[in-house]
ROTI-703451 format. One line per field, with one value per residue (C-alpha): residue number from 1; residue in three letters; y, z, x. Coordinates in nm, 2 decimals. Layout:
# ROTI-703451
num: c(NUM, ...)
residuo: c(ALA, ...)
v: c(Y, ...)
w: c(Z, ...)
u: c(X, ...)
//
This chain:
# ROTI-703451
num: c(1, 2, 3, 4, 5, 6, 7, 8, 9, 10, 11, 12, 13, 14, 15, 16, 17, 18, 19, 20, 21, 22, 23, 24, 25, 26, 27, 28, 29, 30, 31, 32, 33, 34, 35, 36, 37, 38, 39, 40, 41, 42, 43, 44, 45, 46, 47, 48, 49, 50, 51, 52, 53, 54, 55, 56, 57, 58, 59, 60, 61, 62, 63, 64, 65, 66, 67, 68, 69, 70, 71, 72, 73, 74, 75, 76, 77, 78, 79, 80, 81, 82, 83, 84, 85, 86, 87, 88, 89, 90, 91, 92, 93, 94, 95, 96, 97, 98, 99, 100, 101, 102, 103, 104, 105, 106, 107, 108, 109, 110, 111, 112, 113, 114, 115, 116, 117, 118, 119, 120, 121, 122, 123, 124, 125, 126, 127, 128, 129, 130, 131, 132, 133, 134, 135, 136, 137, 138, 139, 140, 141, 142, 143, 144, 145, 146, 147, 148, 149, 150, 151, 152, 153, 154, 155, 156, 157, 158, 159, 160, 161, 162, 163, 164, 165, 166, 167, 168, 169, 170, 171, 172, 173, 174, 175, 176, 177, 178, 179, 180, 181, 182, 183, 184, 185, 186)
residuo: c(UNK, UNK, UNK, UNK, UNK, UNK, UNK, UNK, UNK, UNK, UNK, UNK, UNK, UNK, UNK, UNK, UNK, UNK, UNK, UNK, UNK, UNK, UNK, UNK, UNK, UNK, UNK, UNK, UNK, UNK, UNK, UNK, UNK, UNK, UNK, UNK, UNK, UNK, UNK, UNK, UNK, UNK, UNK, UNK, UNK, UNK, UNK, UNK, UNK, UNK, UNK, UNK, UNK, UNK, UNK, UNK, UNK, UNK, UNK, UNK, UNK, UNK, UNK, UNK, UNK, UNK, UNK, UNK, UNK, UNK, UNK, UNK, UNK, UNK, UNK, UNK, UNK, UNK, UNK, UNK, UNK, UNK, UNK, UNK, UNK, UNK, UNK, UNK, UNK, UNK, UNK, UNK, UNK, UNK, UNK, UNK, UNK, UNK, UNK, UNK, UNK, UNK, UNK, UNK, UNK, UNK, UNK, UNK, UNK, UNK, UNK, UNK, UNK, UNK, UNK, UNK, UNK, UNK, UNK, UNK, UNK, UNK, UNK, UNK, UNK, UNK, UNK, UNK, UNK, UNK, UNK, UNK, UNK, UNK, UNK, UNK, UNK, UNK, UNK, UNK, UNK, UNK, UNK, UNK, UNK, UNK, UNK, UNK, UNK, UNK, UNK, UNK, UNK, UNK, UNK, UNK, UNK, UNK, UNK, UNK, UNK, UNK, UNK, UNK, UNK, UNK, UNK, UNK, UNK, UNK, UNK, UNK, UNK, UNK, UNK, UNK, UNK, UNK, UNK, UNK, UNK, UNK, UNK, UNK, UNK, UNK)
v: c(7.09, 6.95, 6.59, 6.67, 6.85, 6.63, 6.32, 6.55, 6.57, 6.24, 6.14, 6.38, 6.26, 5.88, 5.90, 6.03, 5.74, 5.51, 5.66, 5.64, 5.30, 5.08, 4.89, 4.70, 4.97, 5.30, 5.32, 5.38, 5.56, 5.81, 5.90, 5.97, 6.19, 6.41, 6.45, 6.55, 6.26, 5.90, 5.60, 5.48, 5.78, 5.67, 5.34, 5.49, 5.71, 5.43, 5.10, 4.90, 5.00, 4.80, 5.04, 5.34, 5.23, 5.13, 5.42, 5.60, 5.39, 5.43, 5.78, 5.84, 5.61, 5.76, 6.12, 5.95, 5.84, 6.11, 6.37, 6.17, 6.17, 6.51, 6.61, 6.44, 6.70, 6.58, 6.46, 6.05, 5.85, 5.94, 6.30, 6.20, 5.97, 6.23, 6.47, 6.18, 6.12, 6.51, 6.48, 6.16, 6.30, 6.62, 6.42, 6.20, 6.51, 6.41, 6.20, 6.11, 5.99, 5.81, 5.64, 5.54, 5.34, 5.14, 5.08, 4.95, 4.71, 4.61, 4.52, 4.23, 3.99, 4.07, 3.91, 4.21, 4.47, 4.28, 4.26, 4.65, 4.78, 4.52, 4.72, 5.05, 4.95, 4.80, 5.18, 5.30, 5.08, 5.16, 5.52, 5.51, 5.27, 5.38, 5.73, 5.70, 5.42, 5.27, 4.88, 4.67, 4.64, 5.02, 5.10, 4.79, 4.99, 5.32, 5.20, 4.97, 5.28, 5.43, 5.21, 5.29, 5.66, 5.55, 5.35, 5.66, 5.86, 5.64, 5.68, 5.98, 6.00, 6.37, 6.39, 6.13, 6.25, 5.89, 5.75, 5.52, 5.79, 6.06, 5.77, 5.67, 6.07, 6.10, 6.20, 6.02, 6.12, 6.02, 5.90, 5.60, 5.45, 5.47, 5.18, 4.96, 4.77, 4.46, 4.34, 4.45, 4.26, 3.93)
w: c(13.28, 13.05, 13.10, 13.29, 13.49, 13.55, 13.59, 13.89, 14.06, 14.06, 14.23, 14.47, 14.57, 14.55, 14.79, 15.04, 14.98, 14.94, 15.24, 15.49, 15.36, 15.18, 14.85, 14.92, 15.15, 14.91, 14.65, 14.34, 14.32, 14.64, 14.44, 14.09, 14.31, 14.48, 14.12, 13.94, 13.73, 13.65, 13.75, 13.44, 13.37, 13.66, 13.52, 13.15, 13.28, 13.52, 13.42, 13.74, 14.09, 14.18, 13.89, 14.05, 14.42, 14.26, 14.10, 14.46, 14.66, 14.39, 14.40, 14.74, 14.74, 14.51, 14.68, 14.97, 14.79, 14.58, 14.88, 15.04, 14.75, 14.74, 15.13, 15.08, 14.85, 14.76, 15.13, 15.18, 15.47, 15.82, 15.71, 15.39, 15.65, 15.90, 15.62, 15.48, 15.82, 15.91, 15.56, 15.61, 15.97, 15.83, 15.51, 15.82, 15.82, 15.50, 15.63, 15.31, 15.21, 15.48, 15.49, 15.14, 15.18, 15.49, 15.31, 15.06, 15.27, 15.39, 15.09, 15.02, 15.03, 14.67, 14.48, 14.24, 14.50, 14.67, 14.39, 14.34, 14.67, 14.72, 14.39, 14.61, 14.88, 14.72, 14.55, 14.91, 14.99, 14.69, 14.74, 15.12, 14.99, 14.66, 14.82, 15.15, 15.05, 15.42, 15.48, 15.46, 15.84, 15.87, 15.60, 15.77, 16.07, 15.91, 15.74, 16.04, 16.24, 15.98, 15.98, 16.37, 16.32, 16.03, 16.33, 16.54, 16.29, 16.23, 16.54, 16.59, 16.93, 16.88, 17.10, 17.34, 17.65, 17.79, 17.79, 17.52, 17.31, 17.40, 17.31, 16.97, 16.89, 16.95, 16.68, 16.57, 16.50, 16.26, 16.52, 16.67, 16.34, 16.39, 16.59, 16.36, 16.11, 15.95, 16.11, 16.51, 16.36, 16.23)
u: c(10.87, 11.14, 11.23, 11.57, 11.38, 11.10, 11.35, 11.53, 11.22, 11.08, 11.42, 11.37, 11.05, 11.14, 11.46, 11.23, 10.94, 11.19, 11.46, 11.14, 10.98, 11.23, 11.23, 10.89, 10.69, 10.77, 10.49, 10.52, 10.18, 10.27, 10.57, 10.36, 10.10, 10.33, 10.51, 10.16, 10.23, 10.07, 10.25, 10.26, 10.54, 10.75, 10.77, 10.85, 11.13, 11.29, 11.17, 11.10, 11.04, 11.36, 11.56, 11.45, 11.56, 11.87, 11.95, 11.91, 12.09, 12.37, 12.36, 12.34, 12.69, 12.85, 12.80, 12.94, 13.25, 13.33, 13.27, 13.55, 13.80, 13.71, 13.78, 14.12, 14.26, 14.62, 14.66, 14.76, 14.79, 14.60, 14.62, 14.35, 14.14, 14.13, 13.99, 13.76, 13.61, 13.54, 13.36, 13.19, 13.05, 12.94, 12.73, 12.54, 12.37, 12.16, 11.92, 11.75, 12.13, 12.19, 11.84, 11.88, 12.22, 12.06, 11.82, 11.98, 12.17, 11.86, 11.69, 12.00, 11.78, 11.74, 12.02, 12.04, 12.02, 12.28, 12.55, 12.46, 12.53, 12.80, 12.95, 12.90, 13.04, 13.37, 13.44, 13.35, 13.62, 13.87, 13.80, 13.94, 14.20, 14.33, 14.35, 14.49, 14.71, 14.67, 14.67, 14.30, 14.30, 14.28, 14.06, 13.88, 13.87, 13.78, 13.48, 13.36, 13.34, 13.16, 12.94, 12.88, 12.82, 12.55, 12.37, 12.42, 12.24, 11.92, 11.93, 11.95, 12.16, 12.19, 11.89, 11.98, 12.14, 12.23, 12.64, 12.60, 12.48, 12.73, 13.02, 12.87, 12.83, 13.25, 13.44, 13.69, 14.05, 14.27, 14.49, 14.29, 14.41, 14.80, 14.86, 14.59, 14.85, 14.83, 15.14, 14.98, 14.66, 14.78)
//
């Protein structure tokens, strides 16, 4: 297996460790094993532990973002939030994704994992902003409810057939956001 290759795979297998265990539970040595390779490798191709969970959480931000710019197309306003929503629903799908950016908010107790995925999370942020051109407040708005559907998804409240469920499993439409303003919110 060429390096590329190798490299792909061992970050395959480390977003699930690390998705399903976190920074300090994923081992290093789990994720060697299931690669056929020695630990020692791991640590040649990525450095650190904390470097390799970095690099995941990273990536699994940066699909986030760029799916979004992507869904927009050439749209603005609530028309390119609307699209980036349907797109941001659709990607809860990826569990391993998903797992990956909670953890790494979790793992901010780390000063360096905490100026990383604060970095992530401010071109989240500029990516919703720069493209929809919609005030703070309602970007504000768009991401907090975001941030609900990722709960929903740990959760998994698919499978839950209870009222609080059903609510946090609503879709939202770009036009919950109209009346959200700066000037209705000062």
């Amino acid at each position: 297996m060429r390096g590329v290759e190798r490299r792909a795979q061992v970050l395959g297998i480390a977003a699930v460790e690390f998705a399903a265990h976190g920074l300090h539970g994923a081992s290093t040595e789990v994720i060697a094993r299931e690669a056929g390779i020695t630990q020692a490798y791991v640590f040649r191709m990525f450095g650190t532990k904390k470097a390799l969970f970095l690099e995941l959480v990273r990536g699994a931000f940066d699909r986030l973002s760029g799916a979004m710019r992507e869904a927009a197309g050439g749209r603005s306003g609530l028309a390119a939030l609307s699209a980036m929503g349907a797109q941001y629903y659709d990607l809860l799908s990826d569990r391993t994704g998903l797992l990956l950016q909670l953890q790494g908010f979790a793992a901010c107790g780390d000063e360096e994992v905490r100026a990383e995925v604060r970095a992530c999370f401010a071109r989240m942020w500029d990516a919703v902003a720069e493209v929809t051109g919609l005030e703070p407040v309602t970007v504000k708005s768009f991401l907090a409810f975001g941030m609900l559907l990722n709960a929903g998804a740990a959760l998994d409240v698919e499978d839950v057939d209870e009222g609080w469920a059903e609510g946090v499993r609503t879709r939202i439409n770009a036009g919950l956001f109209e009346h959200i303003t700066t000037e209705a919110n000062q």
